[in-house]
C-alpha positions in Angstrom: -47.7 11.9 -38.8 -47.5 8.7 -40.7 -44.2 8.0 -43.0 -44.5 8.6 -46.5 -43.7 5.7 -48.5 -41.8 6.7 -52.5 -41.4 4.4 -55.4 -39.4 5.5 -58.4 -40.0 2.8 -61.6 -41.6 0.2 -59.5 -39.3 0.2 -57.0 -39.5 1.5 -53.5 -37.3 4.0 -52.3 -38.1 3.0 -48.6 -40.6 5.6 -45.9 -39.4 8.7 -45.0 -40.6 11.2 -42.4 -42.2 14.9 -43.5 -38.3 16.3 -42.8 -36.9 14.1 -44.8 -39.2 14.5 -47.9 -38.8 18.1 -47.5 -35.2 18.4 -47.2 -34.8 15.3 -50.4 -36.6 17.6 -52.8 -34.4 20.8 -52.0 -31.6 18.8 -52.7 -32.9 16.2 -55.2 -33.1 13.5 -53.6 -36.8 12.8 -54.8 -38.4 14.2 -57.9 -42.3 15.5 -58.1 -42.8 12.2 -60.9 -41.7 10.0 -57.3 -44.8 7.7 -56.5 -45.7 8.8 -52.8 -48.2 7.2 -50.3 -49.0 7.2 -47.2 -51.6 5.5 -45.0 -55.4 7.0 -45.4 -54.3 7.2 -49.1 -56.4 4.9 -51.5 -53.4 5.0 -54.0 -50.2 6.2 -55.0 -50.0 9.2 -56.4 -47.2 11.7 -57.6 -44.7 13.0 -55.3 -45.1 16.6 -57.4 -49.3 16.2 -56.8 -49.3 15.5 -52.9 -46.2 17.8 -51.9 -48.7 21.0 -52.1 -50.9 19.7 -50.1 -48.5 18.4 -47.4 -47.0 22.3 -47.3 -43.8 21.5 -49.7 -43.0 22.9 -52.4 -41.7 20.7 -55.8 -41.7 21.8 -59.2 -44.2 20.2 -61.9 -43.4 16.8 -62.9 -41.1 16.7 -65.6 -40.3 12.6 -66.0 -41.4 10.2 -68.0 -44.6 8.9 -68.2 -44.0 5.3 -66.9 -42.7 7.4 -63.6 -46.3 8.0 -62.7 -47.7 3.9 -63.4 -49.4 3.5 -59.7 -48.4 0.7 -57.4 -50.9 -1.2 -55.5 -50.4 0.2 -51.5 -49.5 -2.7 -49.1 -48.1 -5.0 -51.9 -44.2 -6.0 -51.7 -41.9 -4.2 -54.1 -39.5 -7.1 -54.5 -37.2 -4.8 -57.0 -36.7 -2.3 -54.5 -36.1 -4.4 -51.2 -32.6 -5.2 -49.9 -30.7 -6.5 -46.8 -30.0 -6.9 -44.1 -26.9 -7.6 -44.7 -26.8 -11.1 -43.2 -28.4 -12.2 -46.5 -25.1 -11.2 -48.4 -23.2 -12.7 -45.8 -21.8 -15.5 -48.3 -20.3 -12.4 -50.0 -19.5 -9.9 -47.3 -18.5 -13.0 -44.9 -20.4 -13.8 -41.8 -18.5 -11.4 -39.0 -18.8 -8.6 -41.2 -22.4 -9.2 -42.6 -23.2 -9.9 -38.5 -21.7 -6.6 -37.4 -23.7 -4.7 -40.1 -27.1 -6.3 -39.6 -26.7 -5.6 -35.9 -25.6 -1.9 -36.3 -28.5 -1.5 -39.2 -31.1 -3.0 -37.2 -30.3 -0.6 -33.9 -29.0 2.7 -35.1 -31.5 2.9 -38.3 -34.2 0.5 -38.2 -36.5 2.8 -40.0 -34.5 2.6 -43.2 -33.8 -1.2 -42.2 -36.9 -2.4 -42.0 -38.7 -0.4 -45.1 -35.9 -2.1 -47.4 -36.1 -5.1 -45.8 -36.2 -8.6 -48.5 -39.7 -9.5 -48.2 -38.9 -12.7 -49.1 -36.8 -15.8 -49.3 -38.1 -18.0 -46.7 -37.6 -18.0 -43.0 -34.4 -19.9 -42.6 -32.0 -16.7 -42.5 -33.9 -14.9 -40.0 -34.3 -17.6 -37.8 -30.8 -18.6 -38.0 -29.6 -14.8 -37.1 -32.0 -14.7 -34.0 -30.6 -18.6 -32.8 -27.2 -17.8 -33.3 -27.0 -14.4 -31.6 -29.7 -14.9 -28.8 -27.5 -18.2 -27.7 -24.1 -16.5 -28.2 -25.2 -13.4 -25.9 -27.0 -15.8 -23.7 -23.5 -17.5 -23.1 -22.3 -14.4 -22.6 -24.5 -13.7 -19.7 -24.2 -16.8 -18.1 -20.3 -16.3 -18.3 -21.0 -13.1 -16.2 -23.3 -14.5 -14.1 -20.7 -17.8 -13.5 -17.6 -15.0 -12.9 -19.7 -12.6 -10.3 -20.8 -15.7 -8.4 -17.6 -16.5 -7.5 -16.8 -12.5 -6.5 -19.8 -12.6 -4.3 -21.4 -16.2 -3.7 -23.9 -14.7 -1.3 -25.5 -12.2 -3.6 -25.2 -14.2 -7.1 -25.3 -17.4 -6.6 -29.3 -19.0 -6.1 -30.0 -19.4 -2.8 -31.0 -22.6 -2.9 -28.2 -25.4 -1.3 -28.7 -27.9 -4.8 -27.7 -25.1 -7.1 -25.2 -23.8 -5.0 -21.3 -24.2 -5.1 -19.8 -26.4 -8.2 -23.8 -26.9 -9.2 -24.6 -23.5 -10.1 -21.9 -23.6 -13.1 -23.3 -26.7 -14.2 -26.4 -25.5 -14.5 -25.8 -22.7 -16.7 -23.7 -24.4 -18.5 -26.9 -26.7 -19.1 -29.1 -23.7 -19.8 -26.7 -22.5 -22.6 -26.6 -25.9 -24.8 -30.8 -26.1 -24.7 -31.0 -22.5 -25.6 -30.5 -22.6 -29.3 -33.7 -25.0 -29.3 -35.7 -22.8 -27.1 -34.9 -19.9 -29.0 -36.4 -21.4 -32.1 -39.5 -22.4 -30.3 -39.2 -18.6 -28.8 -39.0 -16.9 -32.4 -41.8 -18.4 -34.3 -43.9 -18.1 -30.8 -43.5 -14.4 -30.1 -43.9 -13.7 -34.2 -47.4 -16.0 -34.5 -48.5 -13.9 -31.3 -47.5 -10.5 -32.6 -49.0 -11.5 -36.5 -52.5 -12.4 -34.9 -52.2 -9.1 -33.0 -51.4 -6.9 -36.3 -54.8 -9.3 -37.6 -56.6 -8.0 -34.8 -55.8 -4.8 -35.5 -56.0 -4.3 -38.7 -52.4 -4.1 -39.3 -51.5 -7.4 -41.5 -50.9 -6.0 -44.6 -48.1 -8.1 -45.6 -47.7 -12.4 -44.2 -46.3 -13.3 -41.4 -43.0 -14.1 -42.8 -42.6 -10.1 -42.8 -43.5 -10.0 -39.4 -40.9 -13.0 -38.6 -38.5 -11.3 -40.1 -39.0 -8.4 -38.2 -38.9 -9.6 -34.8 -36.0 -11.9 -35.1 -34.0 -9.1 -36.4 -35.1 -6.7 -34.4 -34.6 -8.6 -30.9 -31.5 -10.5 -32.0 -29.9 -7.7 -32.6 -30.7 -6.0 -28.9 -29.4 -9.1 -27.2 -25.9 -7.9 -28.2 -26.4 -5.2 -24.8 -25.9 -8.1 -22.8 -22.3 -7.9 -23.2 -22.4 -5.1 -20.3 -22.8 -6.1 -17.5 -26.0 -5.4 -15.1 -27.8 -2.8 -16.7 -27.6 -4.6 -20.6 -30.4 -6.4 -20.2 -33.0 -4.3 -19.3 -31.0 -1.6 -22.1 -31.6 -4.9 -24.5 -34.9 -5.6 -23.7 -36.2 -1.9 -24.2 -33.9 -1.4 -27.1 -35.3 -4.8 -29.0 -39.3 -3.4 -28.2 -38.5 0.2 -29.5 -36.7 -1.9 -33.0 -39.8 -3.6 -33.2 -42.4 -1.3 -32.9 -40.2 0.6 -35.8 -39.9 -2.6 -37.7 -43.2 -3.4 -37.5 -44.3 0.0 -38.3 -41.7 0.4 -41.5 -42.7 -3.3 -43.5 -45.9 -3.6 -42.5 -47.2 -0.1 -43.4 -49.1 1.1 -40.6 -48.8 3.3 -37.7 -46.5 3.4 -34.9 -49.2 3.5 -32.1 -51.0 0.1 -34.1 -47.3 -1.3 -34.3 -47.0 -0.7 -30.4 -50.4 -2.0 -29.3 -50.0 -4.8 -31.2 -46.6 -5.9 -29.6 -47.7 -4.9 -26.2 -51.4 -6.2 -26.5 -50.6 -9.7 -25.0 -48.6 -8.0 -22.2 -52.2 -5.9 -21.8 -54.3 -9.1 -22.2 -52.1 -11.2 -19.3 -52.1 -8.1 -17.2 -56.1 -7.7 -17.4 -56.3 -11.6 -16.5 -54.1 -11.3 -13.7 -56.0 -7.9 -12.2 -59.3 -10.1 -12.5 -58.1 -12.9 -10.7 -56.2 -11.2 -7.9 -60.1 -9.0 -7.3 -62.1 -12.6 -7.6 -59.9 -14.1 -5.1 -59.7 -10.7 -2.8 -63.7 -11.0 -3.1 -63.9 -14.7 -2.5 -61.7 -14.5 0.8 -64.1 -11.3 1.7 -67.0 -13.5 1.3 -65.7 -16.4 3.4 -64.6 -13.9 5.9 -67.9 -12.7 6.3 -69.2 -15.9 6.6 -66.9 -16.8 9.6 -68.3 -14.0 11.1 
């Protein structure tokens, strides 16, 4: 079932799953004058109205009057959006605002992303995702330097220029471009994943929520490449799954849209590839049976 978003005086509580609604209003978490949507709904309506007929129970509204003012679905609620917390981090410092952005952004990216600032401009995001995509990149490379030199034979490229004293120098290399690439990498794989969500149907907020969302979300995953091996591939799965979650929280749709629209271009290349492999199998069929 699709999260159920809750506003209290204009401000949004975040998206919370049926469980969690349920077990807020036992213990009073949420009250039945709570402003509650979800997607299909043409409007927000009271928490205390909708809770019958999603099988919860919730005593008559009993707030003020002003609880119940409607918010327009899909619209920012600046009031009620906060963090991550490397927004704050010329207050909290920037180790600690680092460590608690990562730690959001991977253990509860639901809550994360459906508080996540809106707005402010693109500069923080981007210069979360540089800084910790080229620091964990470094790392890499470190391990990759260190396990060439255990085993030359299966780490190092086997190609005789890259080789030997080479091979460090060109990691080394790889590591001072990356900050650069990673910029070009982050505004990319946003504007590809915005013009999916258009696609789709799923772009109900600008793309500076969507670049938000991917630059925290697959920053944050890199930090797996400090184990060795497996990190990676743990990083890379980790980042999609944040995402998709992201994705799913700030833009206000589905987790199926948010995943189609991530993996879409994956689909599209895929598609492109199969057609091009059967025209050339087809092609070298025909001029086979032409030898003949």
């Amino acid at each position: 079932m699709p999260p159920i978003h809750i506003a209290r005086n204009h401000r949004s509580l975040g998206s919370f799953t049926h469980e969690e609604i349920r077990s807020g209003i036992l213990s009073g978490r949420f009250m039945a004058g709570d402003l509650s949507w979800r997607e299909g709904m043409s409007e927000w309506r009271p928490l205390g109205e909708m809770a019958p007929q999603w099988g919860m129970e919730l005593p008559p509204p009993d707030l003020a009057p002003e609880l119940s003012t409607p918010v327009e679905p899909g619209e920012p609620e600046a009031s009620g959006e906060s963090g991550p917390a490397w927004g704050e981090r010329e207050t909290l410092g920037i180790l600690t605002a680092l460590t608690r952005t990562v730690s959001d952004v991977l253990m509860r990216p639901a809550m994360t992303f459906s508080r996540m600032k809106q707005t402010g401009g693109l500069a923080d995001p981007l210069l979360y995702f540089v800084l910790l995509s080229s620091s964990m990149f470094a790392v890499s490379a470190l391990y990759q330097i260190a396990m060439s030199r255990v085993n030359p034979a299966l780490f190092t490229p086997k190609i005789a220029e890259a080789g030997g004293a080479a091979f460090p120098v060109i990691l080394f290399g790889s590591v001072l471009i990356s900050p650069a690439l990673y910029v070009i990498s982050a505004f990319l794989s946003s504007g590809i994943t915005h013009l999916c969500l258009k696609l789709l149907g799923g772009a109900n907020r600008p793309f500076e929520t969507t670049f938000r969302v991917v630059c925290y979300a697959q920053a944050s995953a890199t930090v797996w490449n400090l184990i060795p091996f497996c990190g990676g591939l743990v990083g890379i799965i980790w980042g999609a799954y944040s995402i998709i979650i992201g994705l799913r929280e700030a833009q206000g749709i589905t987790g199926w849209k948010a995943t189609l629209a991530l993996t879409l271009p994956s689909l599209v290349c895929c598609g492109i590839l199969l057609f091009l492999g059967a025209a050339a199998g087809m092609g070298m069929a025909g001029l086979g049976q032409h030898g003949h």
